[in-house]
C-alpha positions as CSV (number, residue, x, y, z in Angstrom):
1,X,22.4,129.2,176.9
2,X,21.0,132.8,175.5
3,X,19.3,132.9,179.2
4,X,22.4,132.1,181.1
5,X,24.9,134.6,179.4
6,X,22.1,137.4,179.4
7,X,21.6,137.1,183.4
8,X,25.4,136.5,183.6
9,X,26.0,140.0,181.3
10,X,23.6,141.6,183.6
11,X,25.5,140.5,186.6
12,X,28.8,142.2,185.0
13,X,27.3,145.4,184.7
14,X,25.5,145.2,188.5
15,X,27.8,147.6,190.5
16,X,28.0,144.8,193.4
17,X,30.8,142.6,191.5
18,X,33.3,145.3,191.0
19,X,35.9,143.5,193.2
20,X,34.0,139.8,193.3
21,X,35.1,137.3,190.2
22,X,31.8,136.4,188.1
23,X,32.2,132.8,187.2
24,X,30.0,131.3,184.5
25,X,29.3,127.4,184.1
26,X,27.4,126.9,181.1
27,X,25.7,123.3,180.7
28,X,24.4,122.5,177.3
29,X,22.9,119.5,175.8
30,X,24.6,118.0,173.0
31,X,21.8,116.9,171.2
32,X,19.8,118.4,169.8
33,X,21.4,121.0,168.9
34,X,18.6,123.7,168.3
35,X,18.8,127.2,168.0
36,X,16.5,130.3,168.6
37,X,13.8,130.4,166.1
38,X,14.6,133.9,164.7
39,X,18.0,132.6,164.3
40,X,17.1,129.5,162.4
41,X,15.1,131.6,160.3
42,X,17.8,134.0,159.0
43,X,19.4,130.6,157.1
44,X,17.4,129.7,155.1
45,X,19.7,128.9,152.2
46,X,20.7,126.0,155.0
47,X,18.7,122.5,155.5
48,X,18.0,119.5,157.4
49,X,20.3,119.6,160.8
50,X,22.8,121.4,159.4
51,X,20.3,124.4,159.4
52,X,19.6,123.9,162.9
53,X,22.9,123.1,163.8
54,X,23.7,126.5,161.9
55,X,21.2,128.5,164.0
56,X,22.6,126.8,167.7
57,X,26.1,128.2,166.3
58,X,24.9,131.8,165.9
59,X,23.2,132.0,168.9
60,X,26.5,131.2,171.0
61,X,28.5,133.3,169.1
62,X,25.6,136.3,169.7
63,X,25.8,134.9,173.5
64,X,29.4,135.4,174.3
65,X,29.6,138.7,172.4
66,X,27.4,139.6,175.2
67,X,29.2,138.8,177.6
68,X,32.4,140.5,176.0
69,X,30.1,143.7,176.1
70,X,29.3,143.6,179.1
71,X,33.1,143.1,180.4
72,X,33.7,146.3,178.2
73,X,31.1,148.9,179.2
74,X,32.0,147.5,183.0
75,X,35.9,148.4,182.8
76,X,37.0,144.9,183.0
77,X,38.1,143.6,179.5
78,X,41.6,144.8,180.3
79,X,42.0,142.4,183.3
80,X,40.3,139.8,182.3
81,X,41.7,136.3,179.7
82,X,39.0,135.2,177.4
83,X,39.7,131.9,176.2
84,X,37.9,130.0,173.5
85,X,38.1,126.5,172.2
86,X,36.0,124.1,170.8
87,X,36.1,120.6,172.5
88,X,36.5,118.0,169.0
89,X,36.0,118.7,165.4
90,X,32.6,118.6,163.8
91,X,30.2,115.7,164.0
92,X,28.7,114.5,160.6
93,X,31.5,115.9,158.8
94,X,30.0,116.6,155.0
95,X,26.1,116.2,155.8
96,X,26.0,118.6,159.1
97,X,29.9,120.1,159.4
98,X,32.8,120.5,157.4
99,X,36.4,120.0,159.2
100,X,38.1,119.7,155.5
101,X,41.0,119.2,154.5
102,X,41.1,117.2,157.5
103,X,40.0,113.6,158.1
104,X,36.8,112.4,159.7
105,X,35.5,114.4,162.6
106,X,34.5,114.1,166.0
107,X,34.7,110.6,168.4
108,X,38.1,109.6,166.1
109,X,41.8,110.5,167.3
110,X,42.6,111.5,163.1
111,X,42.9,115.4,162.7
112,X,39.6,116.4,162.0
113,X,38.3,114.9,165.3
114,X,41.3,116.4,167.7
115,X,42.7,119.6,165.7
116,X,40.3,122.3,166.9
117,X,40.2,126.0,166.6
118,X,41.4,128.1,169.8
119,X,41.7,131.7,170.7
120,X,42.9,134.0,173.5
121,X,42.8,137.3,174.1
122,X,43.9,139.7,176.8
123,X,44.7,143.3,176.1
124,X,48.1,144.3,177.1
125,X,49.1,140.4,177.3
126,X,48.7,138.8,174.3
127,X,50.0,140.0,171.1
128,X,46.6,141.1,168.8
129,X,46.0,139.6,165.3
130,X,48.9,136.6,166.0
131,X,48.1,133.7,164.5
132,X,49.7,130.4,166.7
133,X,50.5,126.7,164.6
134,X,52.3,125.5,167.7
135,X,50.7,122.3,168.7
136,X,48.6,122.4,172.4
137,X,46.9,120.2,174.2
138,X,43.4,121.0,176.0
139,X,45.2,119.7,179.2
140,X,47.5,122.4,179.0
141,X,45.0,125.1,179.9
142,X,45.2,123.9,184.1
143,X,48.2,124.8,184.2
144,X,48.6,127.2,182.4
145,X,45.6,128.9,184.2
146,X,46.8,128.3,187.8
147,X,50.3,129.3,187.3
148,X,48.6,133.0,186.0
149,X,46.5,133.0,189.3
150,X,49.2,132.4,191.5
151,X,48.0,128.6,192.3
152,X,50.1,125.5,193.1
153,X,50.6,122.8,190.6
154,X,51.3,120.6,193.5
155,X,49.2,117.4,193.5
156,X,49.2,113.5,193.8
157,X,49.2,112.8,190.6
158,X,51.8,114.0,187.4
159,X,50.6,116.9,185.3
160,X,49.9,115.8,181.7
161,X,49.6,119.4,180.7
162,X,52.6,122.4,180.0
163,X,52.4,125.8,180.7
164,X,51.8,127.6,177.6
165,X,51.9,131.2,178.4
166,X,55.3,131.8,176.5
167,X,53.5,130.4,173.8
168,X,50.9,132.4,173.5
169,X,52.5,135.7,174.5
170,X,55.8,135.1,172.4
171,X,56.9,133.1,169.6
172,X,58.2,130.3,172.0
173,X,58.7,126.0,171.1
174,X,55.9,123.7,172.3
175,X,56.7,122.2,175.8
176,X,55.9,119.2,174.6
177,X,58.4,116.6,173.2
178,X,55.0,114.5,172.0
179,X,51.5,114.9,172.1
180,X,49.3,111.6,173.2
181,X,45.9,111.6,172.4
182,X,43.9,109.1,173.9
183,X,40.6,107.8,172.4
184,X,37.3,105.7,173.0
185,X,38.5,102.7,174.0
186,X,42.0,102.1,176.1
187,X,43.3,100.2,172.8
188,X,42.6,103.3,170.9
189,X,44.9,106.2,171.0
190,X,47.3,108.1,169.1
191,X,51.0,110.1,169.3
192,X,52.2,112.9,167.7
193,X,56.2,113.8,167.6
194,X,57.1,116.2,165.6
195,X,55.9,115.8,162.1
196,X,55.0,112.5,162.4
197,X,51.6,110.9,163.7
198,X,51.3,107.3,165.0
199,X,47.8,106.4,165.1
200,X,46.6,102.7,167.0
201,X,43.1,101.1,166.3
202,X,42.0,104.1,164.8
203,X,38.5,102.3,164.0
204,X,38.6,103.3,160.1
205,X,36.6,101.2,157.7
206,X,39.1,102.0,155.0
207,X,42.0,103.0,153.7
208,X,45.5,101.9,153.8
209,X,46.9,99.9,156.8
210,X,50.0,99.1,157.8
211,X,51.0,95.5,155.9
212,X,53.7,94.2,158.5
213,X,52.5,91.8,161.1
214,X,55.1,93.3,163.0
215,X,53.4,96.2,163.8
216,X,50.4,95.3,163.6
217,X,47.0,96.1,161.2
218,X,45.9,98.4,163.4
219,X,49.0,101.1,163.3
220,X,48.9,104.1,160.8
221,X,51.3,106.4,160.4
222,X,50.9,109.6,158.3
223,X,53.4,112.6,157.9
224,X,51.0,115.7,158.2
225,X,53.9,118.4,157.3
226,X,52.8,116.7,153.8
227,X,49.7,115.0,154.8
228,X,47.6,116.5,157.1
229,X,44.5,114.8,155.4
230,X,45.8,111.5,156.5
231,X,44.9,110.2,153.2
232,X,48.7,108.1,152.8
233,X,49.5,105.8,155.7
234,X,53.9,105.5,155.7
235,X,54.1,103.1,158.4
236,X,55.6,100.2,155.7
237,X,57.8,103.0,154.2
238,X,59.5,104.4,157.3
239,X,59.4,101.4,159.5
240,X,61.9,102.2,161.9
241,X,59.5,105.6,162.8
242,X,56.7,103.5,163.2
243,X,58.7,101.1,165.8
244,X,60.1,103.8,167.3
245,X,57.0,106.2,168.0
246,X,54.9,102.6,168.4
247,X,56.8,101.9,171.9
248,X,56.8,105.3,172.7
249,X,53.0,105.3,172.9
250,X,53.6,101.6,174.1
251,X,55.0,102.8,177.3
252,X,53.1,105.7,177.7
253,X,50.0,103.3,178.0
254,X,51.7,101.5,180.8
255,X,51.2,104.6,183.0
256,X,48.1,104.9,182.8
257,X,45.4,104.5,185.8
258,X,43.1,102.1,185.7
259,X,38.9,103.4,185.9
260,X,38.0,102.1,189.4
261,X,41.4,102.2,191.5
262,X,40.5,102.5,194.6
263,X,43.3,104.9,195.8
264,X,41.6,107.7,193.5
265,X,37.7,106.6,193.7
266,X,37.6,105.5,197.5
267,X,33.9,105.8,197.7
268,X,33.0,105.1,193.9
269,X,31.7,102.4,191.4
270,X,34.6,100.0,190.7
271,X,34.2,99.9,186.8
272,X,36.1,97.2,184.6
273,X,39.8,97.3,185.7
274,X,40.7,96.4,182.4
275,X,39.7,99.8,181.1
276,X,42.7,102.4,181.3
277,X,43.4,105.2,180.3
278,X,46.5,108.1,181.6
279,X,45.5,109.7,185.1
280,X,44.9,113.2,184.0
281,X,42.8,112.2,181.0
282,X,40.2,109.7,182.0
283,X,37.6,111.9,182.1
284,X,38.3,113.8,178.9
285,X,39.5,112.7,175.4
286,X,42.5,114.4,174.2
287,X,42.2,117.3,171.5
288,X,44.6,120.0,170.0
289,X,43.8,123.3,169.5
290,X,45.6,124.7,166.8
């Protein structure tokens, strides 16, 4: 990663790409996550993976800065949209990360594996030092992203992903009326409407499930206006918003496309039809940035 973002800062400041975009793809392992060594050694009050997971963090942050040098000293920080977002909260969550006071971490749909950090910055554009709680979705970034450069959202099949420029340039309502956030597994998955959460399967080992057969021992439903820790699952105390938001997510399910249909994979493996998940999402597990 430090390589990649040098050469690419160098490639900024080279007088050829005045008028030609510079595009940077960026592949990192995710394990292990190791760091320079002269990083690693400044924390030394850190141990075990944490420290080295510590040391990986620093050098990315020292990477893009980089980069955001580079785009300075060239001239081209004014017309250019830096966007930043992690992709799930932290693994190990209380031996390697903390996502406190949020619950469990990354592979689960429960905050502290889908409510991320994210920031944006464009001089003249977007407002400096505004702070956004306006719930997004990763999704939202196509777009969003395509509608800036003049694209088409045209395509075969439904966006799941809002524009949400008005959003981030103004103090504008989410575009979404609910947020679904698919998991691991195409029984696993999640809905957020309003203040309320609606969590199926959610693969915990504990806590309090829902009692009522009705709706089933795997449906949680949590109140995160009051509980963003998940800790109290209401589903038996407000049972009407647990039916109601259940066949919500219910029917959103039904949409989705299963892995391996051959209109969308002509000339690829036919996985397990029996695995779905929504069209737009199949490759990448829902999160939101907050």
């Amino acid at each position: 990663m430090t390589k990649v973002t040098r050469t690419l800062a160098v490639a900024l400041r080279d007088p050829a790409t005045k008028r030609r975009l510079a595009a940077s793809g960026i592949l990192v392992s995710f394990s292990p996550t190791i760091g320079p060594r002269n990083a690693a050694s400044t924390f030394n009050t850190v141990t075990g993976l944490a420290r080295s997971t510590t040391s990986f963090i620093s050098a990315m942050v020292n990477s893009i800065g980089r980069i955001v040098t580079a785009l300075d000293e060239k001239g081209l920080s004014d017309n250019t949209l830096i966007i930043f977002s992690s992709d799930n909260g932290g693994t190990a969550p209380g031996m390697v990360t903390s996502n406190a006071p949020l619950r469990a971490g990354k592979g689960t749909i429960y905050e502290g594996g889908i409510r991320v950090c994210a920031l944006a910055t464009w001089p003249g554009h977007i407002p400096s030092v505004k702070r956004n709680v306006v719930p997004m979705h990763i999704v939202d970034c196509c777009p969003t992203l395509v509608k800036l450069a003049g694209g088409s959202l045209e395509q075969q099949l439904p966006l799941d992903g809002r524009d949400i420029w008005p959003i981030m340039t103004q103090k504008a309502k989410s575009p979404h009326d609910m947020l679904f956030l698919p998991g691991r597994t195409p029984d696993q998955a999640a809905i957020g409407k309003g203040d309320w959460k609606l969590l199926m399967n959610s693969g915990a080992n504990g806590g309090k499930r829902s009692a009522s057969s009705s709706r089933g021992a795997g449906i949680e439903l949590y109140n995160l206006s009051t509980d963003v820790g998940e800790t109290n699952n209401v589903a038996d105390e407000n049972p009407a918003v647990a039916v109601e938001i259940q066949s919500l997510l219910t029917e959103w399910l039904k949409t989705a496309v299963p892995y391996g249909d051959p209109k969308l994979q002509p000339d690829g493996p036919t996985p397990n039809p029996k695995q779905a998940r929504p069209a737009s999402l199949r490759a990448k597990k829902g999160k939101r940035p907050n």
